[in-house]
C-alpha positions as CSV (number, residue, x, y, z in Angstrom):
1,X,0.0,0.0,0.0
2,X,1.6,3.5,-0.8
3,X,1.3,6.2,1.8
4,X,-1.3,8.5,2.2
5,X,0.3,12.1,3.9
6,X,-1.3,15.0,4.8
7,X,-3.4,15.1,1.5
8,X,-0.7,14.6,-0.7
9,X,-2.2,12.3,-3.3
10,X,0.9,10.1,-3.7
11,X,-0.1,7.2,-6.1
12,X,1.1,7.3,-10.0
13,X,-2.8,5.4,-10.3
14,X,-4.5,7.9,-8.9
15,X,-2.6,11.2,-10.3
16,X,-2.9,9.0,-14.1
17,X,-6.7,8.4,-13.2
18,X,-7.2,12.3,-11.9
19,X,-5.2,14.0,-14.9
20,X,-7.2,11.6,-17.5
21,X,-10.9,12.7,-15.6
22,X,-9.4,16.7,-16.4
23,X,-8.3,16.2,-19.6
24,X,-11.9,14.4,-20.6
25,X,-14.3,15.6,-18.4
26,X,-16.2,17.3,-21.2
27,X,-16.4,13.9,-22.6
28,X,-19.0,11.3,-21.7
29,X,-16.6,9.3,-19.4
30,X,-17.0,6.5,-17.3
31,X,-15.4,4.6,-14.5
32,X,-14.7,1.4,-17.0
33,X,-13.2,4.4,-19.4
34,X,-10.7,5.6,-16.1
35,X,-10.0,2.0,-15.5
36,X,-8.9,0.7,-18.9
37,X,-6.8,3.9,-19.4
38,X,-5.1,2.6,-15.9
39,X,-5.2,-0.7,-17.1
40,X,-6.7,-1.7,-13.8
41,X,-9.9,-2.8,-13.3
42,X,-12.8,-1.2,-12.3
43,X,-13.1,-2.6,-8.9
44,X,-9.2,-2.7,-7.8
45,X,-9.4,1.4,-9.5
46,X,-12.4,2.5,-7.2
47,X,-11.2,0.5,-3.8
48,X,-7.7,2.8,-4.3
49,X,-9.4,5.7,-5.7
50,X,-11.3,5.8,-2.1
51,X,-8.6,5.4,-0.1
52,X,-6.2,7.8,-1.5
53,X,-9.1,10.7,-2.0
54,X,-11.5,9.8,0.5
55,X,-14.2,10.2,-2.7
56,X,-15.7,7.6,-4.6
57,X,-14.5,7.9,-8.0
58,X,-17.8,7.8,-9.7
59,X,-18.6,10.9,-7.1
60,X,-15.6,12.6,-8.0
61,X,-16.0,12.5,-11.9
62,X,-19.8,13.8,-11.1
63,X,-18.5,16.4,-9.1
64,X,-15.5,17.7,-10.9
65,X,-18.5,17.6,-13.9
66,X,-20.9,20.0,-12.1
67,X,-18.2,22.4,-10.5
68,X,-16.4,22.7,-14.0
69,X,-19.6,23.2,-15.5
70,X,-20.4,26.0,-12.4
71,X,-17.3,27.9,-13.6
72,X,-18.0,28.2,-16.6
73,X,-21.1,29.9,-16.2
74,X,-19.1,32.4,-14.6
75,X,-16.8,32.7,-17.0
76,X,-18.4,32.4,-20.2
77,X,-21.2,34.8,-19.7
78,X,-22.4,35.0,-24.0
79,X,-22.9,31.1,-23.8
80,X,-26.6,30.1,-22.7
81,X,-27.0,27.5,-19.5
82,X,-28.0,24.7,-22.0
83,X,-25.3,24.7,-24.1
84,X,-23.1,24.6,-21.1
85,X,-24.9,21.7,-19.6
86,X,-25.2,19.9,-22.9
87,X,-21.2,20.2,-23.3
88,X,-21.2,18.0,-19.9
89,X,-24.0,15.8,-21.5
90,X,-26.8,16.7,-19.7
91,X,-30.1,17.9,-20.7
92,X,-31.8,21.3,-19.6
93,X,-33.9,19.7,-17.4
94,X,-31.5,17.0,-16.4
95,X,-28.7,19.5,-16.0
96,X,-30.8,22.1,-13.6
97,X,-32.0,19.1,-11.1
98,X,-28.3,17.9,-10.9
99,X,-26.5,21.2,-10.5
100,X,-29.2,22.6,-7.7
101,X,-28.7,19.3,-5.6
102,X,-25.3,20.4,-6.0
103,X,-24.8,23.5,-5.8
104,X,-27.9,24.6,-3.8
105,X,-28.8,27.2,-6.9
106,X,-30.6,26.7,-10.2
107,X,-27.5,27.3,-12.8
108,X,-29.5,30.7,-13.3
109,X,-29.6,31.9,-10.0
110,X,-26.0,31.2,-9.8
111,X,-24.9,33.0,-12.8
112,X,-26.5,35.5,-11.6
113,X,-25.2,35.4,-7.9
114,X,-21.6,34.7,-8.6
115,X,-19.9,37.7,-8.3
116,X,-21.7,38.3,-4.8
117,X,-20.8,34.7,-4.0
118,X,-16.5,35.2,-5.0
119,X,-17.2,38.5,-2.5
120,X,-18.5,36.4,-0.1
121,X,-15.7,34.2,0.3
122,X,-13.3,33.6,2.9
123,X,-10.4,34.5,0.3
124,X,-11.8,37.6,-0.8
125,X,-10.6,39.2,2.3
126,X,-13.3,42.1,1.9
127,X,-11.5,43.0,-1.1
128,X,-14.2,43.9,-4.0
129,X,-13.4,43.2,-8.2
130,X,-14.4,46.9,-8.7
131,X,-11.1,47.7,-6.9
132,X,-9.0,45.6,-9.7
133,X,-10.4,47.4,-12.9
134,X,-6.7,48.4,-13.6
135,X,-6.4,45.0,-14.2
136,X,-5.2,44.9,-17.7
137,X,-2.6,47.0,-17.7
138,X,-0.9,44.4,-15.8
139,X,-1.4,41.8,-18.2
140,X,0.7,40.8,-21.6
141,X,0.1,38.2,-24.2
142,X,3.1,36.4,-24.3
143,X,4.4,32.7,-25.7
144,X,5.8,30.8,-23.1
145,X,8.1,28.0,-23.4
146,X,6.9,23.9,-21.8
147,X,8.1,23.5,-17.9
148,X,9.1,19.8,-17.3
149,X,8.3,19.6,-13.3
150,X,8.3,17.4,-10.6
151,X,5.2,18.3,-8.6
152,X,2.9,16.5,-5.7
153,X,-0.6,16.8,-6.2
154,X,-2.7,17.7,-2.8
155,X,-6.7,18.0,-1.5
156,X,-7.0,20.8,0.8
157,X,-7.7,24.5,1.4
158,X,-5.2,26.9,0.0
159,X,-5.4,28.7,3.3
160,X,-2.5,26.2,4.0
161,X,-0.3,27.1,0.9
162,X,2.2,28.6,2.4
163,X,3.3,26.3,5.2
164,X,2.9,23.6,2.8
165,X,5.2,25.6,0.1
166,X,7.9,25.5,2.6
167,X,7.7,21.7,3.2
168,X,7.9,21.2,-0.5
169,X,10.7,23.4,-1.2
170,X,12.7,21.8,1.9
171,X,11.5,17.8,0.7
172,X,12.9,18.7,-3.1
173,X,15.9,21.0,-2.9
174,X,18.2,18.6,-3.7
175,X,16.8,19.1,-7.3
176,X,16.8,22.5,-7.7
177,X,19.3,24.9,-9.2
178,X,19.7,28.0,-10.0
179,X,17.5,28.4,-13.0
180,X,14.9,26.6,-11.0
181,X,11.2,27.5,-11.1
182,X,8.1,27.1,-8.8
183,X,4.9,27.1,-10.1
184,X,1.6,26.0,-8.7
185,X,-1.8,25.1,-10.2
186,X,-4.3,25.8,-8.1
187,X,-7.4,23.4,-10.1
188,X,-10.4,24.4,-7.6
189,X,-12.2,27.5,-7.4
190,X,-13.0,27.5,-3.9
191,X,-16.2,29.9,-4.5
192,X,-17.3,26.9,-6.4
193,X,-16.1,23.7,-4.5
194,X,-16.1,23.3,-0.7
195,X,-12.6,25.1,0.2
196,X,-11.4,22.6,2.5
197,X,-11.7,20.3,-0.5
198,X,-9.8,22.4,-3.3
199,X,-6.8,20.4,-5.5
200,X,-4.1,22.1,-6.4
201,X,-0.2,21.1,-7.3
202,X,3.1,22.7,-6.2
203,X,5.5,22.1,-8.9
204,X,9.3,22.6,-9.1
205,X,11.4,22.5,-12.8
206,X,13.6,20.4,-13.3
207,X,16.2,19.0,-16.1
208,X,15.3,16.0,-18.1
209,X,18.4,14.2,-16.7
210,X,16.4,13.8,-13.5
211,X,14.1,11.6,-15.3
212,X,16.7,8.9,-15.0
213,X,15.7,9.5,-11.2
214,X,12.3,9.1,-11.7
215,X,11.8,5.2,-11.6
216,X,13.7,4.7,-7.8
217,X,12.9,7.6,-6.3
218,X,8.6,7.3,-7.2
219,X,9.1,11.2,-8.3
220,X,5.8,12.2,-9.7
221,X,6.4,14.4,-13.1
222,X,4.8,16.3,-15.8
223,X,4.6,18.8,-18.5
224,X,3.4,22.4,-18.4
225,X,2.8,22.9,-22.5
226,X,4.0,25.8,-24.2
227,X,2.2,28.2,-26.1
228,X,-0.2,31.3,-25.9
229,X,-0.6,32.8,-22.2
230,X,-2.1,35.9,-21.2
231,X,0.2,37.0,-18.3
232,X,-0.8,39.0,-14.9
233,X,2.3,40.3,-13.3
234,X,1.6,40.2,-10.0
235,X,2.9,42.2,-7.2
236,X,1.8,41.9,-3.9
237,X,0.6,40.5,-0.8
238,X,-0.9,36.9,-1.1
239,X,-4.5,38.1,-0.2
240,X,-5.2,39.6,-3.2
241,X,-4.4,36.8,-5.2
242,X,-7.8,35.1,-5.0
243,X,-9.7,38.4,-5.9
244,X,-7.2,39.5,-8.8
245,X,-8.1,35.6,-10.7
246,X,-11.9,36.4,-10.0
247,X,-11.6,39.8,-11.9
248,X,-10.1,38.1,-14.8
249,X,-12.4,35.2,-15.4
250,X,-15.6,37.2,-14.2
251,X,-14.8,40.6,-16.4
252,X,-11.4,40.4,-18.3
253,X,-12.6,37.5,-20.9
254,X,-15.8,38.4,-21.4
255,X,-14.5,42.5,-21.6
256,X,-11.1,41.4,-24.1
257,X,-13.0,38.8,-26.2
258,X,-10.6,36.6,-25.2
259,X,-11.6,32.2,-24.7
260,X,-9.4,30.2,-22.4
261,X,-8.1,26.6,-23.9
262,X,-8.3,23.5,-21.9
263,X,-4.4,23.8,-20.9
264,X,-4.1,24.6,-17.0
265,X,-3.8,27.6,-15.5
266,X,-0.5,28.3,-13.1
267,X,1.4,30.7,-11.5
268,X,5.3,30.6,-11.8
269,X,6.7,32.6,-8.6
270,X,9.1,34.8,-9.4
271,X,9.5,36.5,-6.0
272,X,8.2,35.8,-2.2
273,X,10.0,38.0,0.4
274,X,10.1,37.6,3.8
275,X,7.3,39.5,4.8
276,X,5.4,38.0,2.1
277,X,5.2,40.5,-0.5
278,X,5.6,39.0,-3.7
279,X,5.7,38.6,-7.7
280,X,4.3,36.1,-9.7
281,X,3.3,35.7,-13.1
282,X,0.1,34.1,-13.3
283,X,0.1,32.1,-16.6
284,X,-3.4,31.9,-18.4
285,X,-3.7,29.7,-21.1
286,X,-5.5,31.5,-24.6
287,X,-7.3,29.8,-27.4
C-alpha cells in the first residue's frame, strides 16, 4: 500500500486516473473508461481511488462535472446555461436538477449570484473586483516555453499554501538549481467547491536528466505545454491573489473577447519576500 500524507495524493494510479478525468471531463466518461486507461480494473481502481481521496471515483467525476460546469457559467457569460450543460452531457432539465442538488442554486440563479458569492468568500478578504479594474494593464500576451516539473498533487484548502510551500521546497531541494522554477496550479475554485476540498499542485522545474531519477525515487512528473498565455504580473501581498483571478475570469474574458483553452492555468513565482510580498506571473492559457 503507498502512503497516504497529509493530503498529498501520492499514487502514480491515482494522479494517471485524476489527470485523465481533467483532460476528458467534457467527454462522456465512465469509470470502466478511467480504469482501462489505468489498465486496472474497475473494482481494484475504485477501492484505491477511495482510499487515497477519500471520494468515490464515480462521485468525484460527477462532481468535478458540475463544479467545471459552475465555472463556466461564470466565466463564459455570452454562452446560454444549455449549451453549457449539454457540453457536460446533460439535458436542460436533467442539467438544472443535478446542479441545484449540488450546488444549492438553479445554474441561473448562480450565474447571476456569482460575483456576490466570489465577495462572499473567505479569500476575498473584503476586497471587492471593482477595486482591480486596472487590471489589464498588468497583463501581456506572451508565448511561453513547456516547464518539465516534478510536482505533488494535494486535496486541501489553499489557506494552507504557504506552510505547505515551505515543506515542499525543503523535501525537493536537492533538485533545484539556479535556473529553477516554482509554479503552482491551483485546479479548484473554492467559491465553487467546498474550500477545504480544493486540489491544487506545487511544482518545481527540473532537467530532463532527473528523469533517470524518476523510476527509484517514485518522483511524480509532468509537463506544463508551451504556447499562448495571457500574463498578470503580479505584485503583492498573497490576499489579493484570489480576488485578482476572480476579476479576470468574471470581467477580463468576457471584456477582451478573449476564450481560455483547456491547458491549465499556473502561476510561476518569481519572488516571495520575507514579509510575504511577492511577484508572480500568473500564466493563463488563450485559445
Amino acid at each position: 500500500m503507498e502512503e497516504k500524507d497529509n493530503d498529498v495524493i501520492r499514487s502514480a494510479v491515482i494522479n494517471k486516473a485524476i489527470s485523465y478525468i481533467f483532460d476528458h471531463i467534457e467527454e462522456d466518461i465512465t469509470v470502466d473508461d478511467v480504469a482501462n486507461h489505468c489498465c486496472y480494473s474497475k473494482y481494484h481502481l475504485m477501492r484505491m481511488f477511495k482510499e487515497h481521496t477519500d471520494e468515490a471515483l464515480y462521485q468525484f467525476i460527477k462532481r468535478v462535472r458540475l463544479e467545471r460546469s459552475a465555472w463556466r457559467l461564470k466565466v463564459e457569460k455570452g454562452k446560454s446555461i444549455s449549451e453549457i450543460g449539454a457540453d457536460y452531457g446533460y439535458s436542460s432539465s436533467n442539467f438544472a436538477t443535478a446542479f441545484k442538488k449540488h450546488l444549492n442554486l438553479s445554474p441561473a440563479d448562480f450565474r447571476k449570484k456569482s460575483e456576490q458569492m466570489v465577495q462572499q468568500s473567505s479569500f476575498s478578504h473584503g476586497i471587492s473586483m471593482d477595486e482591480l479594474e486596472e487590471a489589464e494593464k498588468l497583463i501581456t500576451i506572451e508565448q511561453l516555453p513547456e516547464y518539465l516539473v516534478v510536482y505533488e498533487r494535494k486535496k486541501g484548502n489553499y489557506h494552507d499554501l504557504p506552510e505547505e510551500w515551505c515543506r515542499f521546497i525543503k523535501k525537493y531541494e536537492h533538485l533545484s538549481s539556479d535556473s529553477t522554477l516554482y509554479i503552482e496550479a491551483t485546479i479548484d475554485d473554492p467559491s465553487i467547491t467546498d474550500e477545504n476540498r480544493c486540489m491544487y499542485e506545487l511544482c518545481q522545474t527540473i532537467s530532463p536528466e532527473c528523469l533517470t531519477q524518476k523510476e527509484n525515487s517514485g518522483l511524480l512528473t509532468h509537463t506544463f505545454e508551451g504556447g499562448k498565455y495571457a500574463v498578470y504580473h503580479f505584485k503583492g501581498f498573497p490576499q489579493f491573489l484570489f480576488m485578482v483571478y476572480q476579476e479576470i475570469f468574471c470581467r477580463w474574458l468576457s471584456k477582451t473577447g478573449n476564450k481560455l483553452d483547456d491547458r491549465p492555468i499556473f502561476d510561476i513565482y518569481r519572488n516571495v519576500q520575507e514579509d510575504g510580498y511577492m511577484g508572480i506571473d500568473i500564466c493563463f492559457p488563450l485559445k
